[in-house]
N, C-alpha and C positions, 0 to 999 in steps of 0.2 A: 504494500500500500504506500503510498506517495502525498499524502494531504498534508495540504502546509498548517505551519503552527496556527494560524489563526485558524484555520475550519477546525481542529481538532480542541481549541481551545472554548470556540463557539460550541461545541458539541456537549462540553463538561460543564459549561456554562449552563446551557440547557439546562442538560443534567440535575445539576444542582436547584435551579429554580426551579426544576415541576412545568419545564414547558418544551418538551421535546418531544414532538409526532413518531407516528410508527416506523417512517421513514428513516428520520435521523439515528433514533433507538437503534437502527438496522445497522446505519454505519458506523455509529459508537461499537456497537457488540464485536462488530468485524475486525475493528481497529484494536480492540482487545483482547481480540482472538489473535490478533498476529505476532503478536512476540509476549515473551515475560514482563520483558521492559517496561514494556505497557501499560501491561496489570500493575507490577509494580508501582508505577507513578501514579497509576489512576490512584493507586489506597491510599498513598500518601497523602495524595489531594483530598481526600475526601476523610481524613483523618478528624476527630471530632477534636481533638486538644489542638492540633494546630487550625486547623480553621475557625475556633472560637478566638485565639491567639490575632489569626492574620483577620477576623474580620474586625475586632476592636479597633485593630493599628487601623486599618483602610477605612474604619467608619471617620477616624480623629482626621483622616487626609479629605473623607468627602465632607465634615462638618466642616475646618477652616476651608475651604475653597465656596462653601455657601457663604460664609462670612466675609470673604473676599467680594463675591457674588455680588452681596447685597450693597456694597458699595457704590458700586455703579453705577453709572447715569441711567436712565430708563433705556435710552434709545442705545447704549452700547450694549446691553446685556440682551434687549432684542436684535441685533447685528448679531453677537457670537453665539445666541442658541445653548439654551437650558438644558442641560442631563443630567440629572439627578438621578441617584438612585435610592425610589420610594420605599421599598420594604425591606424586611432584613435576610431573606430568600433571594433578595439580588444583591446583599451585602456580602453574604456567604458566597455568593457565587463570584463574586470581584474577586473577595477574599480568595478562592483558589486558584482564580488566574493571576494571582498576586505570588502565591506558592509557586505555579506553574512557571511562573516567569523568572522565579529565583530557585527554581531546584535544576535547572540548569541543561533542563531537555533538550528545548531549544533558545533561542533568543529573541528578543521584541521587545518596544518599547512601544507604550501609550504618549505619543506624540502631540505637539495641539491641533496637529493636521491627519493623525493620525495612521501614519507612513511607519512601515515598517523599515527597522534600521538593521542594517546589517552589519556584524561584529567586523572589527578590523584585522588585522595579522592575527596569529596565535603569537601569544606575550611568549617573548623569548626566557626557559625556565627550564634549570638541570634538573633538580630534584625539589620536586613538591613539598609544600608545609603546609602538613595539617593544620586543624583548629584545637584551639586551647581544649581543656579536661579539667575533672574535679580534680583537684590538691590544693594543699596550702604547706605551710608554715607553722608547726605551732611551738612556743617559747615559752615554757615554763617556768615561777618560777623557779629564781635560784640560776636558771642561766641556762637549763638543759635545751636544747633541742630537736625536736620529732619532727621529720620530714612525712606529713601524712599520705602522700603518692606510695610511700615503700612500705608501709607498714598495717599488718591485718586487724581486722575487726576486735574487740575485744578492750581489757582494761589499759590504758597506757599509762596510770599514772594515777599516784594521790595527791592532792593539793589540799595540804589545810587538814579540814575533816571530808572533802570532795573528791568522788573518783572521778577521774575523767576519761571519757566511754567512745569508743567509734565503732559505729554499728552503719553497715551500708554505706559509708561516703561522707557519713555525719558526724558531727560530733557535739555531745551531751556533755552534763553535768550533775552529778547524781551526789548529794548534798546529805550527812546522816545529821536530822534537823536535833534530834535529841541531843547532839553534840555540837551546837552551831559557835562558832567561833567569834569573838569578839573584835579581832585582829584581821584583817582585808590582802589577803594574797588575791598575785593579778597573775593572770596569762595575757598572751599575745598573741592571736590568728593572723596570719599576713596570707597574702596570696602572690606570688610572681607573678610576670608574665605568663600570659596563656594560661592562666588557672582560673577557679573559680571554686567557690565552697560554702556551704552551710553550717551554722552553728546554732546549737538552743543553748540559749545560756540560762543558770539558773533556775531562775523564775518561769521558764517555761518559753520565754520573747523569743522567737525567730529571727536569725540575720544569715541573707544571704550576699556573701561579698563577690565583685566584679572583680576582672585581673586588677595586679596591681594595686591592692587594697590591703588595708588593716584594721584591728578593732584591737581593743586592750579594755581588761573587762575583770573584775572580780569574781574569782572562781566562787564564791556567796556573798549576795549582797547582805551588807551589815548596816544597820543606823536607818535613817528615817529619808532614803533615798538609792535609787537605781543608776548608780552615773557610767558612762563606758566613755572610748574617744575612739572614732575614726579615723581614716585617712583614704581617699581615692571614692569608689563608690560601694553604699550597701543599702540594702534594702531591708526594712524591718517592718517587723509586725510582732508588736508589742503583746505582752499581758496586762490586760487590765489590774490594777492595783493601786483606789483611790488615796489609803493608807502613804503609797511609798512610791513618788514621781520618779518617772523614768528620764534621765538625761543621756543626749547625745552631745558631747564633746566634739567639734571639728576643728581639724590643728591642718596648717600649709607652713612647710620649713618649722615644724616645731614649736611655731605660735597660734594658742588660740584664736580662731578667729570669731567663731560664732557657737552657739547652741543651742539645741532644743529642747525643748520641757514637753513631755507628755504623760498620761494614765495607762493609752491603751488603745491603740491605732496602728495604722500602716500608712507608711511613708517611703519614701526614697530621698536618700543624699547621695549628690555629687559632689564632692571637695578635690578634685585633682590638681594638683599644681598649675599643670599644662593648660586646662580651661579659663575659660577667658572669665566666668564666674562660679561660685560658692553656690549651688543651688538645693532648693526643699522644695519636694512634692511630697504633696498630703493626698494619701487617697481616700481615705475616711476615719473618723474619728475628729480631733481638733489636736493641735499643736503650738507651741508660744514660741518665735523661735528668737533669741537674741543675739545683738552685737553690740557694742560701745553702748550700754545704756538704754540702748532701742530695743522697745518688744514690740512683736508682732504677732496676730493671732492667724493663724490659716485656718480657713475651711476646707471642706474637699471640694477635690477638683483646683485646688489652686495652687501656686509656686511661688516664690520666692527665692528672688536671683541679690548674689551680695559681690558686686562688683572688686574690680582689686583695685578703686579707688576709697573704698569701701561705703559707696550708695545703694540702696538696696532699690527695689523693684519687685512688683508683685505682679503676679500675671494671675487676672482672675479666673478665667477659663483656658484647662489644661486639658488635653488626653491623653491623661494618663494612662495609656496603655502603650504608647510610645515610647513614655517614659521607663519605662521597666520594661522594654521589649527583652533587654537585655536577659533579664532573670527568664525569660523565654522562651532561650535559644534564639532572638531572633534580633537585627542589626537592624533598625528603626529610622530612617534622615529625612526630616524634611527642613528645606529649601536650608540645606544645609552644604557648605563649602565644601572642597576637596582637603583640605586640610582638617576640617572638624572631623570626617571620613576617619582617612587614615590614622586619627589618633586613638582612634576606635581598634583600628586593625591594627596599628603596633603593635596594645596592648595584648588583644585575644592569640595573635599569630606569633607574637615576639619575634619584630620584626623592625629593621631600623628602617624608617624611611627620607629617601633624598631626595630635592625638589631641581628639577632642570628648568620649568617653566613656568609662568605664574598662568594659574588657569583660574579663568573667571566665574564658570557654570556654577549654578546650584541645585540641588541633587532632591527627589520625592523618591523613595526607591524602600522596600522592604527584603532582608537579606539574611538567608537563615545563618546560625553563627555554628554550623554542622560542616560545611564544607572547605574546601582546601584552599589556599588562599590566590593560587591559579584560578579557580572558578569565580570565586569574591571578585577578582581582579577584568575579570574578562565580564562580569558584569556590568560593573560600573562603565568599561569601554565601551559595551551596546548601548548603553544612554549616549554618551558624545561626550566630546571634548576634551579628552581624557585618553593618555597610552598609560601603561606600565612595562618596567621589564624589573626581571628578577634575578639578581644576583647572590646567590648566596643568601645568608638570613637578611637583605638591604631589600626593598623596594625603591626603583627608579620611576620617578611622577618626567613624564614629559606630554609635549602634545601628539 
């Protein structure tokens, strides 16, 4: 069979919405008759965690583009022609041709003309680099260190009156309370490059750390407060505990910069160096977050950016699913530079990269964080504007 991506993509399309005749039914079946490959893709696409995953991100791409929409004079937005998509049966279905488009079958991009683009050279590349995996770092104290990639399931350690536990990829804190200590020992979770990890700490709070991230945390919280500190990006979903506020510490070079105060919610921090701001997304619950004196309250759905002048900025409507694509296997950019990109993909591929050219585009694109950084790469090329080549662990940016 020979059907270009767009009729095969139209077909799944269908599919998904509930509006495919007996006809088309006929050529979907065939086209899944003809190889594994196929089949294959076809389940992926149709996977229910990732298409709940990729329809969130692509609903937050079709709400700002109505918000943009509604900007508009009357008479230009009847020139360029309305296409919305009304239910969430053709959100799901975007959503897989969203998957379809970054699992790397074939190539296409949704254009404003809507022209199929066709990839440029194969990026020149000796040996391929995977994507990041679970591990981290963990530092006990007293100084010792456990590299969690090498080491099996089971007890790794007492702290204090606390075992600390890795069961599956995770790592716990199991606390004998009859014995509870008065005295505050800390650990250290870190993540390198290309890593990523989950910790429950104590009280039960969830945090999942991005590459290149850290958390330093009391193996039991002691006193009349929850305090930890990060660094780089994590993700948390706290335990409720009106009794005993939870704080998040964020330090750049070793200085506090800002914090958060909460009960019992989920949020995301970005504190990275390299970023152009200190950011808090709140996804529900409430949050206080401070700097110099300034408190802030969030709602959900909203962010707070703290500048490295240090002015802050709230952004009231957020899609937060974007935001945390990360924790969902998934590389999220909208109308985002090539450099905001790659700093993404340093980190998950551990990978330096080098800039030949200054390129201007800015990028809507959803990218799972599963694949190899040749196909990442040959992505971003089928949008435009953009080469790569690969040398060794180095990415070369030219045009």
């Amino acid at each position: 069979m020979n059907q270009s991506s767009n009729r095969i993509a139209t077909l799944i399309y269908g599919h998904l919405a509930g509006g495919l005749g007996d006809a088309d039914k006929a050529e979907l079946q065939a086209w899944l008759d003809a190889s594994e490959q196929n089949r294959l893709l076809f389940r992926e696409l149709t996977d229910t965690k990732q298409l709940e995953t990729a329809t969130a991100l692509y609903a937050g791409f079709e709400n700002n583009k109505r918000a943009a929409w509604a900007k508009l004079p009357g008479e230009e937005r009847t020139e360029r022609g309305a296409t919305f998509m009304p239910n969430w049966k053709k959100l799901v279905a975007a959503a897989a041709l969203v998957l379809l488009f970054a699992g790397g079958a074939w190539w296409w991009n949704y254009q404003r003309k809507g022209e199929a683009v066709v990839a440029k050279k194969e990026i020149p590349i000796k040996t391929d680099i995977a994507p990041g995996h679970e591990g981290a770092v963990l530092k006990l104290a007293g100084g010792k260190v456990i590299v969690l990639d090498s080491v099996a399931d089971g007890d790794l350690a007492t702290q204090g009156n606390t075992k600390v536990v890795l069961n599956k990829g995770q790592l716990s804190y199991d606390a004998h309370r009859a014995m509870s200590s008065k005295s505050m020992v800390y650990n250290e979770l870190s993540t390198p490059r290309g890593r990523k990890f989950q910790l429950t700490l104590p009280d039960g709070s969830k945090v999942w750390l991005n590459a290149v991230s850290s958390i330093r945390y009391p193996v039991e919280f002691v006193g009349s407060e929850r305090r930890v500190e990060v660094t780089g990006e994590a993700y948390f979903d706290v335990a409720h505990n009106v009794e005993k506020p939870f704080i998040v510490a964020m330090a750049e070079g070793g200085i506090k910069k800002a914090e958060v105060r909460v009960l019992g919610t989920r949020f995301n921090i970005n504190s990275y160096e390299d970023e152009n701001a200190l950011v808090t997304t709140l996804l529900d619950g409430s949050v206080q977050f401070s700097n110099t004196g300034s408190n802030t309250l969030l709602q959900p759905g909203q962010e707070i950016q703290l500048s490295k002048t240090g002015t802050t900025r709230i952004i009231k409507e957020v899609n937060t699913a974007l935001t945390i694509a990360w924790k969902n296997e998934m590389f999220a950019f909208q109308n985002a530079d090539i450099k905001a990109i790659m700093r993404q993909v340093s980190r998950w591929y551990n990978v330096e990269v080098e800039y030949r050219a200054d390129i201007s585009e800015h990028y809507d694109c959803l990218l799972p964080r599963n694949l190899p950084v040749s196909k990442i790469l040959q992505l971003l090329e089928t949008i435009g504007g953009v080469h790569f080549e690969v040398d060794g662990s180095k990415v070369i940016v030219t045009k």
